[in-house]
C-alpha positions as a Python dict, from the first residue, in 0.01 Angstrom:
ca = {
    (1, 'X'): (0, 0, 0),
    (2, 'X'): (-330, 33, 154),
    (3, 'X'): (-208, 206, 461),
    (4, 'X'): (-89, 477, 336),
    (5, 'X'): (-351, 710, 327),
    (6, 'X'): (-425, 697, 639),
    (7, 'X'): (-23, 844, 700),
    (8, 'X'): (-174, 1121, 415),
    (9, 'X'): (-457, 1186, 620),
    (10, 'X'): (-208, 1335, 926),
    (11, 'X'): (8, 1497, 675),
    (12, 'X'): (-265, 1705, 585),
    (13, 'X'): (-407, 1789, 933),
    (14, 'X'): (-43, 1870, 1051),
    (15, 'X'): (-16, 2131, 714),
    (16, 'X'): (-333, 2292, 812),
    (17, 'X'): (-218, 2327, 1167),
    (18, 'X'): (80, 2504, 1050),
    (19, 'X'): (93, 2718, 774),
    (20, 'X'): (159, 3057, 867),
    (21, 'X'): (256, 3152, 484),
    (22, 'X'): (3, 3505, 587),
    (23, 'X'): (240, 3579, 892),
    (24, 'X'): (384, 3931, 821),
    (25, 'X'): (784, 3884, 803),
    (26, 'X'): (962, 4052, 1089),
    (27, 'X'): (1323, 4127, 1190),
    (28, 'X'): (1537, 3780, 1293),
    (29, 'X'): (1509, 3725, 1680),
    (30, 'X'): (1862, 3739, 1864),
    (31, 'X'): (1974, 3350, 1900),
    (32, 'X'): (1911, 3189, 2234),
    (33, 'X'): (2212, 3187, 2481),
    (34, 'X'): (2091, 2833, 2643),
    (35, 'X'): (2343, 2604, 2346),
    (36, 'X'): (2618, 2369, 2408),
    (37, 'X'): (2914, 2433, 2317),
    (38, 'X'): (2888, 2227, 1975),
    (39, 'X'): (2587, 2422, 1885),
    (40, 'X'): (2728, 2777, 1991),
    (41, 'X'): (2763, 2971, 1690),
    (42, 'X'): (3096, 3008, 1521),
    (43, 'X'): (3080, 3342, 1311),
    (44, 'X'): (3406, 3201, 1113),
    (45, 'X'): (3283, 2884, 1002),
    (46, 'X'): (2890, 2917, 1018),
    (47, 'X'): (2725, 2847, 690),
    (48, 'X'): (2604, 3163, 580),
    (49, 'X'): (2278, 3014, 390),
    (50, 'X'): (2072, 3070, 142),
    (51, 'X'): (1821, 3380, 231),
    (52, 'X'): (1430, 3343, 20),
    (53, 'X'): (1233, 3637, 210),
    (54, 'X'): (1174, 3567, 527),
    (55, 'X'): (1351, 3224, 533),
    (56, 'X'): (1728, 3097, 576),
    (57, 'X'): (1784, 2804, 330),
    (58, 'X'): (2049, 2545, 479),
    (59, 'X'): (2140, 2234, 256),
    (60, 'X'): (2409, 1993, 341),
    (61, 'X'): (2537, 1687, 241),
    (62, 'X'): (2789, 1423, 467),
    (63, 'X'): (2965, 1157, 249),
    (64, 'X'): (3144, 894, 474),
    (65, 'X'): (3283, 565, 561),
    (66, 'X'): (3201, 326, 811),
    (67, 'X'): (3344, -3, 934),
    (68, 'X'): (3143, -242, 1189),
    (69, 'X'): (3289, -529, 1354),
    (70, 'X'): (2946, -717, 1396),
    (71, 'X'): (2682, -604, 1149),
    (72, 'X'): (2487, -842, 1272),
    (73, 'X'): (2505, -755, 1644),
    (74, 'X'): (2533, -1150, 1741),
    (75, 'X'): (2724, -1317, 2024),
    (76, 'X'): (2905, -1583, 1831),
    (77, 'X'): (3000, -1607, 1478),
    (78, 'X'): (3075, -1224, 1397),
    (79, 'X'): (3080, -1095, 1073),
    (80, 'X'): (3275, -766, 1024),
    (81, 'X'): (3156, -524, 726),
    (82, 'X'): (3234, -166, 558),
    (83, 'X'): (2966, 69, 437),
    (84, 'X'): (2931, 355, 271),
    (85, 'X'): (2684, 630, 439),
    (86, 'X'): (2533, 953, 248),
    (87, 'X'): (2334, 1144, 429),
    (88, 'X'): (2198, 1452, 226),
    (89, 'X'): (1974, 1752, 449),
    (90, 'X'): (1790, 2030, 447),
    (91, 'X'): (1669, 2282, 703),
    (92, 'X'): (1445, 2595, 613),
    (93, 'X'): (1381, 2806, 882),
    (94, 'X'): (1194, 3160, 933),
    (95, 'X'): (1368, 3464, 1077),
    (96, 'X'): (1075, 3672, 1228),
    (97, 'X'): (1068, 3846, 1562),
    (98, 'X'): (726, 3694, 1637),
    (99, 'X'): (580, 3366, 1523),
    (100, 'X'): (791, 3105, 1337),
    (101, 'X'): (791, 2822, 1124),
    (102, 'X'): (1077, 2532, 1063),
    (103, 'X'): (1064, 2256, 768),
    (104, 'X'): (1358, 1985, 782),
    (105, 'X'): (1454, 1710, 558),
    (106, 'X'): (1662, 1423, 570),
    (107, 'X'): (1774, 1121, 403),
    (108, 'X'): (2041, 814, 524),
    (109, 'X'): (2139, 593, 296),
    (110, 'X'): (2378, 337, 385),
    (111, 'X'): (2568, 56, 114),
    (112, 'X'): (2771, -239, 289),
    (113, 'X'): (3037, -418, 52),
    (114, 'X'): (2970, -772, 165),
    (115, 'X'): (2600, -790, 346),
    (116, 'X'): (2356, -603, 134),
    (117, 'X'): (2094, -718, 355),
    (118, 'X'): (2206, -422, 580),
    (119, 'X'): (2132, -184, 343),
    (120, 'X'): (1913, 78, 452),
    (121, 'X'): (1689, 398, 296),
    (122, 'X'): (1613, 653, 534),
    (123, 'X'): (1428, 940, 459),
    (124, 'X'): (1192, 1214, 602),
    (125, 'X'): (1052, 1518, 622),
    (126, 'X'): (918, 1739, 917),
    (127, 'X'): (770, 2082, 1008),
    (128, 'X'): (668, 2286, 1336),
    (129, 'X'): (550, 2600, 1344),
    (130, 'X'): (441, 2849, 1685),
    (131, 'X'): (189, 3104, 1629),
    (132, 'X'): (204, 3393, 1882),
    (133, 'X'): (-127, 3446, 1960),
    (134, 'X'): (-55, 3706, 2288),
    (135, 'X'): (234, 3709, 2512),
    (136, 'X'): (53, 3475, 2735),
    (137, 'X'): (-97, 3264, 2461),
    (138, 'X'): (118, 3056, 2265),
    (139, 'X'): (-2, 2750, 1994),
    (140, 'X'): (298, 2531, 1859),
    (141, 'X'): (200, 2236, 1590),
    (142, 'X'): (448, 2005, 1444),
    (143, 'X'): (421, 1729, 1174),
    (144, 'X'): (654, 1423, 1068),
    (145, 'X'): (669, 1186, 833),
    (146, 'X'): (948, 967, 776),
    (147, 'X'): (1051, 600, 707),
    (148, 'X'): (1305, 426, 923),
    (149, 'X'): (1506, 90, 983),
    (150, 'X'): (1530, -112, 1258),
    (151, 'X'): (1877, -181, 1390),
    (152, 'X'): (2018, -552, 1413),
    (153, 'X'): (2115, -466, 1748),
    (154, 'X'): (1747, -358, 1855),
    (155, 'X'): (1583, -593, 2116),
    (156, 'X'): (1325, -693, 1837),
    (157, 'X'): (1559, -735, 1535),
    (158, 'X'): (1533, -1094, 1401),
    (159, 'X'): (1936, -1050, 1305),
    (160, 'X'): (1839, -1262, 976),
    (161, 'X'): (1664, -1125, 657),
    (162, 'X'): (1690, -833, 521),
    (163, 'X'): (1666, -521, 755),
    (164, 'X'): (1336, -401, 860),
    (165, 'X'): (1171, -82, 723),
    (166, 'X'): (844, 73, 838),
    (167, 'X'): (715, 431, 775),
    (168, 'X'): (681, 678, 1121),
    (169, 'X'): (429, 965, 1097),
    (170, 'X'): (322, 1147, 1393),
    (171, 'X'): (149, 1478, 1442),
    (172, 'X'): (99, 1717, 1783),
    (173, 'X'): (-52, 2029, 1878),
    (174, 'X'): (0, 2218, 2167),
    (175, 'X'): (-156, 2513, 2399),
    (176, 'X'): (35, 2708, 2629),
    (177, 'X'): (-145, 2984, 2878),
    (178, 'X'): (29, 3177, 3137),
    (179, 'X'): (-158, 3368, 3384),
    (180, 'X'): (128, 3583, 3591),
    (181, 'X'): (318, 3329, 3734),
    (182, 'X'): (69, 3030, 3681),
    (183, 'X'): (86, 2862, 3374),
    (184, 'X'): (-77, 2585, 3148),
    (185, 'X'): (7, 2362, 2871),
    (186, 'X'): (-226, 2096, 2735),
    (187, 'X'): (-134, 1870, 2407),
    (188, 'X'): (-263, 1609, 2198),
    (189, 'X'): (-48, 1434, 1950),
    (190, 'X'): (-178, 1130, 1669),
    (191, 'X'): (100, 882, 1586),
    (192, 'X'): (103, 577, 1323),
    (193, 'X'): (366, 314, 1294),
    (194, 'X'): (330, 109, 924),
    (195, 'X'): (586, -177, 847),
    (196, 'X'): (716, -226, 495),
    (197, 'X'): (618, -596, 467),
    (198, 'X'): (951, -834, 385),
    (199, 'X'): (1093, -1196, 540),
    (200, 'X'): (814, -1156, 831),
    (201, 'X'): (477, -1112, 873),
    (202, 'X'): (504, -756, 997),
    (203, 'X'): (140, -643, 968),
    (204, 'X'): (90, -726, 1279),
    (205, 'X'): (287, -473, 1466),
    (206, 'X'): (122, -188, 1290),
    (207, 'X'): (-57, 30, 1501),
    (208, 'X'): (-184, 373, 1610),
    (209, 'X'): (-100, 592, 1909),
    (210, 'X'): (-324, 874, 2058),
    (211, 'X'): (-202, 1050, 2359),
    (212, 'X'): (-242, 1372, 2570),
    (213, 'X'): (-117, 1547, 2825),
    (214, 'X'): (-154, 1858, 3060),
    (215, 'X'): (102, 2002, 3286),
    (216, 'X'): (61, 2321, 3482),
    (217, 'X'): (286, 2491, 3670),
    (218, 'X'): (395, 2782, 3896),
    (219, 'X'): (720, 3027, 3784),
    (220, 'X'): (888, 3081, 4161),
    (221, 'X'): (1143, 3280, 3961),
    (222, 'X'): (1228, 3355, 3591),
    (223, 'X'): (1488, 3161, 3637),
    (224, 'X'): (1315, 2844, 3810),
    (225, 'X'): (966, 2711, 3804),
    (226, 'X'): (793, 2367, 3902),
    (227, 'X'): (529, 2128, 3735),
    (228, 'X'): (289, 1887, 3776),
    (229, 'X'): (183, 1673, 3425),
    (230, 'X'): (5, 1414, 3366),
    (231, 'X'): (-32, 1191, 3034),
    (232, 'X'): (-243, 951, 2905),
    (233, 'X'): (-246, 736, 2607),
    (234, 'X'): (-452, 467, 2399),
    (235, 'X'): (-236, 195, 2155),
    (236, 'X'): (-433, 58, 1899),
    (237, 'X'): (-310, -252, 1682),
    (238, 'X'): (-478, -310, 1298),
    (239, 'X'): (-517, -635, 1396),
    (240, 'X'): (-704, -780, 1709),
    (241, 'X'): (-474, -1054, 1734),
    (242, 'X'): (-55, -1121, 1686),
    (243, 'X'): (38, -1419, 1595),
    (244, 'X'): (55, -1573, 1939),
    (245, 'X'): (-317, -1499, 1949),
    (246, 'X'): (-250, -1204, 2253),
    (247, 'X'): (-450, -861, 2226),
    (248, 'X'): (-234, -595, 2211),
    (249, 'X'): (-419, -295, 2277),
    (250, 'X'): (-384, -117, 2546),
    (251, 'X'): (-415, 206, 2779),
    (252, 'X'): (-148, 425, 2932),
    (253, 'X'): (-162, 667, 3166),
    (254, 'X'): (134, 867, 3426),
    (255, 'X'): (201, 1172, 3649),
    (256, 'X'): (499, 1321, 3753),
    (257, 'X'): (679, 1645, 3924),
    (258, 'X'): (915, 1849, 3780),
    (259, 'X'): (1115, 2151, 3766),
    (260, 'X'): (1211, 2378, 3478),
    (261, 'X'): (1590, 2556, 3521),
    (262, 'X'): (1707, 2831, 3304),
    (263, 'X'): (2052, 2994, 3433),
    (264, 'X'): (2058, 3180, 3100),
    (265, 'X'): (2374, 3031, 2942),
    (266, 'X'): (2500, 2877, 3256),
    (267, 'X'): (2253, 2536, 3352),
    (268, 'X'): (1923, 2498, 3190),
    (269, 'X'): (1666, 2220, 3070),
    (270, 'X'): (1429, 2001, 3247),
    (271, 'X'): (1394, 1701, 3473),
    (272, 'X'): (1089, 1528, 3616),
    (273, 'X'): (1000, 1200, 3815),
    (274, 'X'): (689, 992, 3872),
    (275, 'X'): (468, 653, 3807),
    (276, 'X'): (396, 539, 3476),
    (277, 'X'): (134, 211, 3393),
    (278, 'X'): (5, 20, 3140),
    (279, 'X'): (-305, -185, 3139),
    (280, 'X'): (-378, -444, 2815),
    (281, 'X'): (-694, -552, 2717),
    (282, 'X'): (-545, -914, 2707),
    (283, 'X'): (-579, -1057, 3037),
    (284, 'X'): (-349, -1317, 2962),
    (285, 'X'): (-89, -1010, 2903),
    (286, 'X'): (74, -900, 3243),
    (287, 'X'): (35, -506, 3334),
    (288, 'X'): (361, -319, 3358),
    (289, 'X'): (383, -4, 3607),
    (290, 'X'): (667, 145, 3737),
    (291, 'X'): (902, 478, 3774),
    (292, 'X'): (890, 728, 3531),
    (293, 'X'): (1147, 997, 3462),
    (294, 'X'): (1248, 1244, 3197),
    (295, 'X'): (1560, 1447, 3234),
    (296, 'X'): (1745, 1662, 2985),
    (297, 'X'): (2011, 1925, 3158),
    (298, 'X'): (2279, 2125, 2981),
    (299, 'X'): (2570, 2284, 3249),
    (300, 'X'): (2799, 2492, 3037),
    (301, 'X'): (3116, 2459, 3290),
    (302, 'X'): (3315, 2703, 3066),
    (303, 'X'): (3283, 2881, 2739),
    (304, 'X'): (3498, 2543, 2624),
    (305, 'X'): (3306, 2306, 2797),
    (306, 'X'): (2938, 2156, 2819),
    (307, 'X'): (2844, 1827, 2991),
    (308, 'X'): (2482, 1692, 2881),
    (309, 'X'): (2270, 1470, 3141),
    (310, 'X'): (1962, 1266, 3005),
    (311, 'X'): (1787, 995, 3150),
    (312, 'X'): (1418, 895, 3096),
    (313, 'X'): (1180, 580, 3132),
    (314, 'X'): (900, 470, 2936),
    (315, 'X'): (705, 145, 2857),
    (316, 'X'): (771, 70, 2488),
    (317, 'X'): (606, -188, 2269),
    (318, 'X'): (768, -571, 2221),
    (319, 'X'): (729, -853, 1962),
    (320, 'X'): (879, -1048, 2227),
    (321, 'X'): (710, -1377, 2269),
    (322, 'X'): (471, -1389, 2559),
    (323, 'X'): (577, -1024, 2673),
    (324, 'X'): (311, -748, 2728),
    (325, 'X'): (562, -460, 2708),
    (326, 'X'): (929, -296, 2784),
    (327, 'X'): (983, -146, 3056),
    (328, 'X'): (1271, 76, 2932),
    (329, 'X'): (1522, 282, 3126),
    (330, 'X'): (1795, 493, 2996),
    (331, 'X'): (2048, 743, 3155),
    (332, 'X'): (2329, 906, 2928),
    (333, 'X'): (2644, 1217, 2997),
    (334, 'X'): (2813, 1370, 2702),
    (335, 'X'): (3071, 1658, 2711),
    (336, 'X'): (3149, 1856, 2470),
    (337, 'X'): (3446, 2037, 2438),
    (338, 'X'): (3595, 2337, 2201),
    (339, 'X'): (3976, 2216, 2165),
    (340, 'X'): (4044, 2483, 1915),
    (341, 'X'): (3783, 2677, 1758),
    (342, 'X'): (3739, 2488, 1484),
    (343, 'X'): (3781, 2146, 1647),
    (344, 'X'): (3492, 1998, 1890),
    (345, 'X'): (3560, 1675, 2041),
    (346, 'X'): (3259, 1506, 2159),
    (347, 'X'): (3200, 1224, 2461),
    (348, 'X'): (2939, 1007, 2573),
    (349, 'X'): (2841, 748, 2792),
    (350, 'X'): (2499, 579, 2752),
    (351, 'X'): (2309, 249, 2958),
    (352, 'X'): (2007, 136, 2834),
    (353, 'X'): (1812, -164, 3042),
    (354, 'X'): (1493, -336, 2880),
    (355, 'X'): (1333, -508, 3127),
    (356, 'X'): (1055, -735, 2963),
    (357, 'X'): (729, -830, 3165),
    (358, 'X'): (583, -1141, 3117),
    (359, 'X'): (918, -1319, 3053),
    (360, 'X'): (1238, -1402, 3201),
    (361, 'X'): (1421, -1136, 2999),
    (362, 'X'): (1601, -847, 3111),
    (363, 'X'): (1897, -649, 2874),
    (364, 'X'): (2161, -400, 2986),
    (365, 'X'): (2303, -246, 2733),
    (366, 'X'): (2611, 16, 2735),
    (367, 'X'): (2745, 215, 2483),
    (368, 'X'): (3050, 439, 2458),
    (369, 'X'): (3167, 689, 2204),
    (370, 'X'): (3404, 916, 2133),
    (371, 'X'): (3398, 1193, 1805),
    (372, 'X'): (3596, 1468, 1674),
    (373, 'X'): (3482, 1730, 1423),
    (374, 'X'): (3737, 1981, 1229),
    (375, 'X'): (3578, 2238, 1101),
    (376, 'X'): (3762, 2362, 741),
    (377, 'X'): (3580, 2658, 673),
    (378, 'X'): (3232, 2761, 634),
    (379, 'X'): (3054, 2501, 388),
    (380, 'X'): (3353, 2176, 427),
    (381, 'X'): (3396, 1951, 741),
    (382, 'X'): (3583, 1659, 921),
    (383, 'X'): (3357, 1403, 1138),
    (384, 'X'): (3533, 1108, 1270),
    (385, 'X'): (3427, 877, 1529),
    (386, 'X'): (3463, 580, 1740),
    (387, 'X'): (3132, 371, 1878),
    (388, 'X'): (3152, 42, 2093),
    (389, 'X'): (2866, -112, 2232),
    (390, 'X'): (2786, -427, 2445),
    (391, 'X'): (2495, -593, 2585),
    (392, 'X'): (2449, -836, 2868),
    (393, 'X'): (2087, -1040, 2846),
    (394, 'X'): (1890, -1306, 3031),
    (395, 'X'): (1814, -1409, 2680),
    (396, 'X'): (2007, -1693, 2488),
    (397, 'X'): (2255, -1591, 2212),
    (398, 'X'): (2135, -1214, 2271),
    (399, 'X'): (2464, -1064, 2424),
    (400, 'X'): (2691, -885, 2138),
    (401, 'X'): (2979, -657, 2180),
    (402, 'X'): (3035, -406, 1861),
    (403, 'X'): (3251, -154, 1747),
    (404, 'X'): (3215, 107, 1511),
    (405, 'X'): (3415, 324, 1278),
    (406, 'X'): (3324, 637, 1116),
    (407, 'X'): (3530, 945, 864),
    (408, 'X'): (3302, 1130, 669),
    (409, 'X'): (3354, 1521, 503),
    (410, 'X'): (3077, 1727, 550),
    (411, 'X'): (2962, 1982, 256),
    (412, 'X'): (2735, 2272, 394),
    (413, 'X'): (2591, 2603, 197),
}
């Protein structure tokens, strides 16, 4: 494919940005206290690894079974469907007291008995890496590289052919400065979307992505600071045209407030509010602007018990006809809970709304799920899940409700 390169071309610039291999090895840092309760370390039933130097080896693999009571995510004429998932992993990363680096790889592979259209190869690979410059100067670099599917119950699934693939390689670099209690951060990040070509024309939605941001803020305690940030972004299609004959390219820019909490153990994350816009270079494409918000907060209520709050907006890209742009808003809570300690049970409750401009399209989508995980010993586990979903939409023959079924054992070393 004659795209590809170009996806070589940021692997390379996101090796050179992080390849520490001359960083002296150090003693292992003391893990942070700020986890939920399903990633708090279980001394029991952690794998131990596999140790090379400076390095802690992790592979795992997850063999399971799923059943899903409308594959195809449509309204009327359901089709139910089992599949079988594997899902092999790896995660390498470096134990020094200073300085660190973190490679990750991942596959998800999923057979269905009945549809094969469904089927789906997953795979990718990432890195990030934080040089320690001074105490006050800090550079962090990351790189991935991976290729995806698109759901059938994604606003832009077609629901017929097979599944869409595309390849999802995006690479950042970031600067952090503190000056007492003033500090900086400024980032720039190049990001390429490339669709595996199939029953559509999917050319046209490949596209580049170059954004950056600063924020800068003021620490009014350790345990509390506050942040201004703004971003701004340019979207840049291969071709000038989609098949509507609409220019997609456009500019994005927002700025937003925020505050920083970190009640070591207790309540920590972030959460921040503003305006986002987006202005197309089509004038026949409307310009979307509206709230922005980004919140991710942990509150450990108990050793046993940790309740996750997210919500964020953002203006996403559409191959709806006629539409410049999604205007997406999401808002999730999970909880967590240590039953025994080796059994976490896991809740969540998740609405999405797309709310398309240009069109007379809005979706509000909820999702619900519930999960257990039993852990046998160190390297063997139980997952097993329940997942129902249903959306309501403006849109003709675009409502679905879905549930899904999941068992799988889970090998770790």
């Amino acid at each position: 494919m004659a795209r590809l390169p170009r996806i070589g071309v940021l692997a390379l610039l996101g090796t050179s940005l992080v390849a520490p291999s001359v960083l002296a090895q150090q003693q292992a840092p003391e893990p942070s206290p700020n986890v939920t309760v399903e990633e708090r370390r279980r001394p029991q039933f952690d794998p131990l690894g596999i140790r090379a130097g400076g390095f802690l080896i992790f592979p795992r693999l997850q063999l399971g079974l799923e059943y899903d009571s409308n594959v195809f995510a449509t309204e009327n004429n359901e089709e139910d469907d089992f599949g079988l998932l594997i899902r092999p992993g790896l995660s390498i990363n470096s134990q020094w007291s200073r300085h660190a680096l973190n490679l990750t790889a991942f596959g998800d592979f999923a057979l269905y008995e009945e549809f094969d259209e469904n089927n789906y190869q997953d795979f990718g690979a990432s890195v990030d890496g934080r040089l320690d410059i001074t105490r006050s100067d800090v550079l962090n670099g990351s790189l991935s590289l991976a290729r995806r599917h698109e759901g059938r119950d994604d606003p832009e699934s077609t629901r017929a052919g097979d599944i869409r693939q595309y390849f999802d390689g995006l690479a950042r670099l970031a600067y952090r400065k503190e000056f007492t209690r003033v500090f900086g951060v400024i980032g720039g990040s190049i990001g390429r979307l490339d669709y595996i070509e199939g029953n559509f024309d999917e050319d046209v939605r490949d596209r580049n992505t170059y954004g950056i941001d600063l924020r800068v803020g003021y620490e009014i305690s350790p345990r509390f600071d506050v942040f201004v940030q703004g971003d701004y972004s340019i979207t840049k299609y291969d071709r000038n045209r989609d098949n509507a004959g609409f220019e997609q390219d456009s500019t994005g820019w927002g700025i937003s407030v925020g505050t920083a909490i970190d009640f070591t153990g207790l309540l920590f994350g972030e959460a921040s509010v503003g305006f986002i816009r987006r202005d197309y270079d089509d004038g026949d494409l409307d310009d979307i602007n509206g709230p922005g918000a980004a919140v991710n907060l942990t509150w450990n209520v108990t050793t046993l018990t940790s309740i996750l709050f997210d919500a964020s907006s953002a203006i996403v890209e559409t191959t709806q006809f006629g539409a410049s742009g999604n205007l997406r808003s999401t808002a999730g809570v999970e909880v967590q809970h240590e039953l025994l300690r080796n059994l976490i049970l896991i809740g969540r409750l998740g609405l999405q709304r797309d709310d398309f401009e240009g069109i007379d399209r809005t979706d509000h989508t909820f999702r619900a799920r519930a999960s257990a995980r039993y852990l046998l010993n160190r390297n063997l586990s139980l997952d097993g899940g329940y997942e129902f979903a249903t959306r309501d939409s403006d849109a003709r023959g675009a409502d679905y409700d879905r549930h899904i079924l999941r068992i799988a054992l889970t090998g770790r070393l």
